[in-house]
C-alpha positions in Angstrom: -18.1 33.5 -3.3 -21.3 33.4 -1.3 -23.9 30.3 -2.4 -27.2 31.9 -2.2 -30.4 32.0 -3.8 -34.0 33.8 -4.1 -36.9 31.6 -4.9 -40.9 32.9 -4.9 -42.8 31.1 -2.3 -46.0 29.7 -4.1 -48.3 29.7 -1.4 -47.7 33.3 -0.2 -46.5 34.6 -3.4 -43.3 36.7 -2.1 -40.4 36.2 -2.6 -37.8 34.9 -0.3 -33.7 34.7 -0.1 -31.7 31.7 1.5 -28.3 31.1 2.2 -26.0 29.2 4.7 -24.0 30.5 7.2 -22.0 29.3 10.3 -23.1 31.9 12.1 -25.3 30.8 15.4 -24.4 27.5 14.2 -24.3 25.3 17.8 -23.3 21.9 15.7 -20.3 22.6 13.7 -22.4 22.7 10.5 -24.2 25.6 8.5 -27.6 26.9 9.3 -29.8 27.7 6.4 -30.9 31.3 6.5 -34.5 32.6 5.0 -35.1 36.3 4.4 -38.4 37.4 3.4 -37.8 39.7 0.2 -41.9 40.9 -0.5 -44.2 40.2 -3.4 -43.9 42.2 -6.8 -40.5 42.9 -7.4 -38.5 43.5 -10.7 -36.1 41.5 -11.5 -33.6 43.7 -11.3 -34.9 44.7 -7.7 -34.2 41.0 -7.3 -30.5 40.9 -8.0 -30.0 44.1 -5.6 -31.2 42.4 -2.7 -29.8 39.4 -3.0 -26.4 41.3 -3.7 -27.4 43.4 -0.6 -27.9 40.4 1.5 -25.0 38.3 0.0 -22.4 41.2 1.7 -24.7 41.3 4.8 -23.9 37.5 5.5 -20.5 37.8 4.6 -19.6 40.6 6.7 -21.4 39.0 9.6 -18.8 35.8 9.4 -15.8 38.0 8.8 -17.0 39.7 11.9 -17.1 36.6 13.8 -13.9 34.7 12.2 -12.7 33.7 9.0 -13.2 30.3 9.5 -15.8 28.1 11.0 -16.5 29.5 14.3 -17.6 25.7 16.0 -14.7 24.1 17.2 -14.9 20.6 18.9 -13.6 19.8 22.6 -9.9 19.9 23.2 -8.3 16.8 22.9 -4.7 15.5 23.8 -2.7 14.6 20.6 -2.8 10.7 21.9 -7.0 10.9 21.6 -6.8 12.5 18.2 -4.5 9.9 16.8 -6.5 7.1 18.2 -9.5 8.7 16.2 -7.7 8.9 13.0 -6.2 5.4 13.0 -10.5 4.7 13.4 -10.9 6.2 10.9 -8.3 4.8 8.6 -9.5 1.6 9.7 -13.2 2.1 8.6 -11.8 3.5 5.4 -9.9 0.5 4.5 -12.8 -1.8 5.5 -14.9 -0.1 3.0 -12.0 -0.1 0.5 -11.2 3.7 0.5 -7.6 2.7 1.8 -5.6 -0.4 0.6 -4.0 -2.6 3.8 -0.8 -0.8 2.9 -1.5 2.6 3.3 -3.2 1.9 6.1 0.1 -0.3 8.4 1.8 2.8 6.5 0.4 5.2 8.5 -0.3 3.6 12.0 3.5 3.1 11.7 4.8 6.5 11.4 2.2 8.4 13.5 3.2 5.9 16.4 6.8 6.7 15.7 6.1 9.9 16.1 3.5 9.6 18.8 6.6 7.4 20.6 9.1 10.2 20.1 6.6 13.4 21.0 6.0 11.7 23.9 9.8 11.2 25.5 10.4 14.9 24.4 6.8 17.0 25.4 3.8 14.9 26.3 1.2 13.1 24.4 -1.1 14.5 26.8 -0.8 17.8 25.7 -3.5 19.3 23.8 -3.5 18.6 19.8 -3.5 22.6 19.5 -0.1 22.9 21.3 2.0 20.8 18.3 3.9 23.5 16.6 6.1 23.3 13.3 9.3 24.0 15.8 8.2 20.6 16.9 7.4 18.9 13.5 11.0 20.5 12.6 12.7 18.7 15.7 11.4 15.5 14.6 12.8 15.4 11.7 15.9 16.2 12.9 15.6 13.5 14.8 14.7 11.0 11.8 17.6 12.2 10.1 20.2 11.9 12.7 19.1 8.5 13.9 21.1 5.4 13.4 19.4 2.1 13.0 21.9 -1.3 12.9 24.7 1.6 12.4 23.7 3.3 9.2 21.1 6.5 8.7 17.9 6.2 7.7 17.5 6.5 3.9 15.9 9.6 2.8 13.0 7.2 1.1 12.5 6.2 4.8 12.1 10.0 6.4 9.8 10.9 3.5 7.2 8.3 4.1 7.2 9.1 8.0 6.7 13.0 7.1 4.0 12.0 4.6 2.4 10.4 6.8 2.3 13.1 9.4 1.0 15.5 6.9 -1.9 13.4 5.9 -2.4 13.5 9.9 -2.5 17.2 10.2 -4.6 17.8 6.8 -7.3 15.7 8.6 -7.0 17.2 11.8 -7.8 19.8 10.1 -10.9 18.8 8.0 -12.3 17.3 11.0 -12.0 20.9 12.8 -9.7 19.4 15.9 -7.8 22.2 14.7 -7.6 25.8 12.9 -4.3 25.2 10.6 -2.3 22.4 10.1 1.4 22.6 11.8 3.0 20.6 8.7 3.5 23.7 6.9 5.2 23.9 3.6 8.6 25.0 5.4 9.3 21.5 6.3 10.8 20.3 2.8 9.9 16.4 2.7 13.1 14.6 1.0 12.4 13.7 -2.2 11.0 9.9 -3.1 13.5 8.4 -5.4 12.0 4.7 -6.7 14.7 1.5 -5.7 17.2 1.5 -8.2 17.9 -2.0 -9.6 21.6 -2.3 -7.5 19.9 -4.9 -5.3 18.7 -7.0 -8.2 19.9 -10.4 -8.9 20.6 -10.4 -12.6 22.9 -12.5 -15.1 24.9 -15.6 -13.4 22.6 -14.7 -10.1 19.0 -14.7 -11.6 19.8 -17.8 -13.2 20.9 -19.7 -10.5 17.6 -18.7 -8.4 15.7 -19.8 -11.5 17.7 -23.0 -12.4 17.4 -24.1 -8.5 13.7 -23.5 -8.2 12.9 -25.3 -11.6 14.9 -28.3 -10.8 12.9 -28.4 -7.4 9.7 -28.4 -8.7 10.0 -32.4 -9.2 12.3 -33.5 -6.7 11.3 -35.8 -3.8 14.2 -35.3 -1.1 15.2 -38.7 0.3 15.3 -38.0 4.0 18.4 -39.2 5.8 17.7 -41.5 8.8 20.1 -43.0 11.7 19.2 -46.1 14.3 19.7 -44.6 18.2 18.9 -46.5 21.5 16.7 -45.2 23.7 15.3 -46.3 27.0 12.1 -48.8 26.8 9.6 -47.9 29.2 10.0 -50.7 31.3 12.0 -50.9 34.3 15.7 -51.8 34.2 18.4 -51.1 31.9 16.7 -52.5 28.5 17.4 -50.3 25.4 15.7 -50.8 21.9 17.1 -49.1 18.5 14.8 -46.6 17.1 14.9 -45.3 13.6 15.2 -41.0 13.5 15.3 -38.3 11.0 18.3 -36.2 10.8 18.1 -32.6 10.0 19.1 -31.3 6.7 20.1 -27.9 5.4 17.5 -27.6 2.9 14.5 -28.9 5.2 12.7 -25.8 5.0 12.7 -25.8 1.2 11.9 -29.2 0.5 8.6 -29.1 3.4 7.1 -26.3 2.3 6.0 -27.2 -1.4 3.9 -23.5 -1.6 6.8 -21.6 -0.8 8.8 -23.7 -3.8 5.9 -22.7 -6.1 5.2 -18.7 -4.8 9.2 -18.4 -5.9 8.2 -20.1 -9.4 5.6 -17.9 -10.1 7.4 -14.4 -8.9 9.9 -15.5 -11.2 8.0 -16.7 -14.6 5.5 -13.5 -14.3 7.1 -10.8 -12.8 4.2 -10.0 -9.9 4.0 -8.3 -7.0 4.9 -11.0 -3.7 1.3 -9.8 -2.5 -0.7 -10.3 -5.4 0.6 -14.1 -5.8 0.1 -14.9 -2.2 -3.5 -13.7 -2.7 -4.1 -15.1 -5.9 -8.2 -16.8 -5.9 -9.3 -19.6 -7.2 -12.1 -17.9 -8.8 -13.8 -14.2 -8.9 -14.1 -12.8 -5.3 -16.7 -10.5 -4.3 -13.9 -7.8 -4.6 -13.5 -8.4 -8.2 -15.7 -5.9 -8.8 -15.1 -3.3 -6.7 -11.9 -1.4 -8.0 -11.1 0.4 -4.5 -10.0 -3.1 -3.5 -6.9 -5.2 -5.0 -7.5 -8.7 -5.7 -6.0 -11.0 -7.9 -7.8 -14.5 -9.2 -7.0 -17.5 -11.9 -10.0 -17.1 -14.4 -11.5 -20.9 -14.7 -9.9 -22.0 -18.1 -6.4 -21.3 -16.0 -4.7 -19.3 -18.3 -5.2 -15.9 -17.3 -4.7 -13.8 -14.3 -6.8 -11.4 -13.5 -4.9 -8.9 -11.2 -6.1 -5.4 -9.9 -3.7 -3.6 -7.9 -2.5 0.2 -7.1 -4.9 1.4 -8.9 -4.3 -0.6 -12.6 -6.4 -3.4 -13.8 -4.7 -5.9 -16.0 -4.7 -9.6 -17.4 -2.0 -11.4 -17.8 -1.3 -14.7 -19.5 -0.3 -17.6 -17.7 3.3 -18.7 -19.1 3.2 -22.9 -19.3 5.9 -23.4 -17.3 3.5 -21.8 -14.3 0.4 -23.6 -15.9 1.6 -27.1 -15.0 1.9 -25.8 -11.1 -1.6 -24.1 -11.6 -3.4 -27.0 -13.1 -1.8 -29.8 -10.8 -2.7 -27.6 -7.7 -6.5 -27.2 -8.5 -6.9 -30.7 -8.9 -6.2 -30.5 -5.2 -7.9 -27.6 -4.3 -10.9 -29.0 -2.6 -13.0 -25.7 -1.3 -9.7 -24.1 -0.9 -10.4 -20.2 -1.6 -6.9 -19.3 -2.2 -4.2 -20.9 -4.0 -1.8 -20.7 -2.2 -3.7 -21.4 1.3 -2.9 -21.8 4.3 -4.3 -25.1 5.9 -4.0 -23.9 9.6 -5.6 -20.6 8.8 -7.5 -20.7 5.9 -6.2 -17.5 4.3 -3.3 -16.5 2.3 0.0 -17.3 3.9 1.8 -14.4 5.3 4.0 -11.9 3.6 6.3 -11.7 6.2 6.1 -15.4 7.3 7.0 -15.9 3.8 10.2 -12.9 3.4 11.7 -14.8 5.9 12.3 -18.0 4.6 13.1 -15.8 0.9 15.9 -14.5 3.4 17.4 -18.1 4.5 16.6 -19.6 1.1 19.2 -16.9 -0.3 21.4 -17.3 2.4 21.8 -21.5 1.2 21.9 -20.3 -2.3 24.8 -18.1 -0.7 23.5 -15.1 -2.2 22.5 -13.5 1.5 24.9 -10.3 1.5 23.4 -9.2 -1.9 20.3 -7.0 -0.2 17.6 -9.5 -2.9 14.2 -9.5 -1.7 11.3 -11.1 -3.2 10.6 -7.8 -5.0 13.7 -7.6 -6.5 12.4 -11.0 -8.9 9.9 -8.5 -10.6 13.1 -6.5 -11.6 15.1 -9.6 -12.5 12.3 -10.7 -14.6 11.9 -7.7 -16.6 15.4 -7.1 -17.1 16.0 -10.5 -18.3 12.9 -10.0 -20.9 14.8 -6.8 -21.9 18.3 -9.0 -22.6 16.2 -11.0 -24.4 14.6 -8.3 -26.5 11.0 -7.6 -25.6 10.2 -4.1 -26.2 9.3 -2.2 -23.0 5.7 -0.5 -23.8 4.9 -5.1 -24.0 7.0 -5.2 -20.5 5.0 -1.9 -19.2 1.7 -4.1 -20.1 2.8 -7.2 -17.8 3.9 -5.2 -15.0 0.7 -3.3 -14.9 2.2 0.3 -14.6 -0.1 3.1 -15.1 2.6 4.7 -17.7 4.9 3.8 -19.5 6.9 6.5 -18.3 7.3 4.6 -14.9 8.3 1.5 -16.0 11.2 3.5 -18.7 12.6 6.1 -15.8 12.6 2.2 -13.6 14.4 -0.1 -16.1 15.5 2.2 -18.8 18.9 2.3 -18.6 18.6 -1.5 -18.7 17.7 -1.1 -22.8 20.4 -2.3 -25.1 21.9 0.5 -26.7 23.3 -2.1 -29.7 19.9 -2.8 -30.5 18.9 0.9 -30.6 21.4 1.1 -33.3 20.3 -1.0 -35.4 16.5 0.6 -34.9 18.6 4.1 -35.9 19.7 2.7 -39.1 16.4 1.2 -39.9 15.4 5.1 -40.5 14.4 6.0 -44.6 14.6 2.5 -45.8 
């Protein structure tokens, strides 16, 4: 329906009709249009011409196309992406997109950028990409083979979504007419991990046991005498005292990593929002397009927004006595866990791979256990142990309860709802 409107001009007393139209627009945005009605007129004389008008307008678009008639130069499908990854960029910098979404989707539209390219062109015009093509590709996802299995079809539905988000902005930023991704090309369907990859019972307690028997030790390095060379001429040799290697080196030097694996483990967070975890209430703390995470000052709360749920979470004592002893050493450090080369939060993925070669000397590296897979092994353990799950759904910060019940649901003791059954009447 046509937005229009007649308003009496003060000055010269007549009345006058306006609307917006794209037609004659040179810009790519609507023109206002101002029609002169005359002075005296009923108001049912009003209605008539602005219903008069209102078709005029309309047939005059309809006439000229259906759509916006300013279209932007032609640009190859290699510019276009460029400009959207800019985009997604600026967004995230304002906190429109979180830093995930964001390596999301310059990941899949260069995957499929790489591919267009080996089988058309990425200098072909963005008009030219057809849903034949969007079809092909994800043939091509499908049948692909990576270390000698298929890709998963969680995997092909976050490269297609991806894709589509492309095309709907295309789109809405008039590079083109209609968006290729049309609903023909059915996305697999999104099925949440399962808990198979979980380390639970005998497993989960060994992780745990291990870290919290680490959290005091002082390794005793091993040393051997060696002769070396002295730097003065002739055959003289002088024994010199070395460090050998040990198989737990990397755990024992790295006293944050010891403590992020605590922490996963005694609260059931995220990896990301423990490895960004303040010191005290960031400027993005109040800004809820952002995620942050900080220790409130009396350090016994966390204070943790992230995908889109706010929530505060005690700190258990166990995780206290690391909290407390590390800001007594916290200096100006920002971050608790900080990096002293950097100055920011240590690395996801520097920190995945030594989770990866600290489960392969716990001899647990076949199992698939990542450091996510600690949030399940903490809730299921708090399930074993009783705790109802609309408390669990509280700690884990899920925006229903339905998504942490269709996650760890099966997981419920069906004994115990027994006993709740007989509990009915009485």
């Amino acid at each position: 329906m046509r937005k229009s409107s007649i308003y009496k001009d003060k000055k010269r007393g007549d009345f006058v009709y306006q609307t917006r139209t794209y037609v004659g627009s040179t810009n790519g945005k609507k023109r206002k249009i101002q029609k002169r009605l005359g002075k005296n007129l009923k108001p049912n004389e009003i209605l008539l011409m602005k219903d008069e008008w209102d078709k005029f307008w309309d047939l005059q678009e309809k006439q000229i196309s259906t759509k916006n008639p300013f279209k932007k130069p032609n640009f190859t499908i290699k510019q276009v992406v460029d400009f959207w990854i800019e985009d997604c960029v600026k967004k995230c910098d304002v906190g429109e997109l979180s830093n995930s979404t964001l390596r999301f989707n310059k990941d899949n539209i260069n995957l499929f950028i790489s591919w267009y390219d080996s089988e058309y062109d990425t200098t072909k015009l963005i008009q030219n990409v057809l849903t034949s093509h969007l079809e092909e590709y994800k043939r091509y996802r499908q049948t692909l083979k990576y270390q000698g299995k298929r890709l998963s079809n969680n995997t092909i539905s976050i490269n297609l979504r991806s894709l589509r988000t492309f095309f709907k902005w295309c789109v809405k930023k008039r590079y083109i007419d209609e968006t290729p991704f049309t609903e023909d090309i059915m996305i697999p369907k999104y099925t949440p991990r399962g808990t198979e990859n979980v380390p639970m019972g005998m497993d989960f307690q060994r992780i745990y046991n291990f870290t919290e028997e680490s959290l005091e030790f002082v390794p005793i390095p091993k040393t051997k005498t060696k002769l070396v060379p002295t730097r003065y001429k002739g055959k003289k040799m002088k024994e010199v005292e070395i460090t050998l290697p040990q198989k737990w080196d990397f755990w024992n030097d790295n006293e944050w990593f010891r403590y992020v694996v605590w922490c996963l483990l005694n609260t059931g967070c995220r990896i990301q929002e423990i490895l960004n975890l303040e010191w005290n209430k960031g400027d993005n703390s109040t800004d809820y397009r952002k995620s942050f995470s900080y220790v409130r000052k009396d350090l016994k709360t966390l204070c943790i927004f992230s995908k889109g749920t706010y929530g505060e979470i005690p700190i258990p004592q166990q995780m206290r006595d690391i909290i407390i002893r590390l800001s007594k050493l916290k200096k100006k450090n920002q971050f608790v866990f900080q990096n002293p080369t950097t100055d920011l939060p240590y690395q996801k993925s520097h920190f995945n791979k030594m989770f990866r070669r600290f489960m392969e000397e716990l001899g647990l590296g076949g199992n698939g256990y990542t450091p996510h897979s600690l949030r399940h092994s903490y809730v299921i353990d708090l399930l074993n142990k009783g705790v109802r799950i609309t408390d669990i759904s509280k700690i884990l910060r899920h925006s229903s309860i339905r998504t942490t019940y269709d996650i760890y649901g099966k997981h419920i003791d069906t004994d115990r709802l027994e006993d709740i059954m007989g509990k009915i009447g009485k």
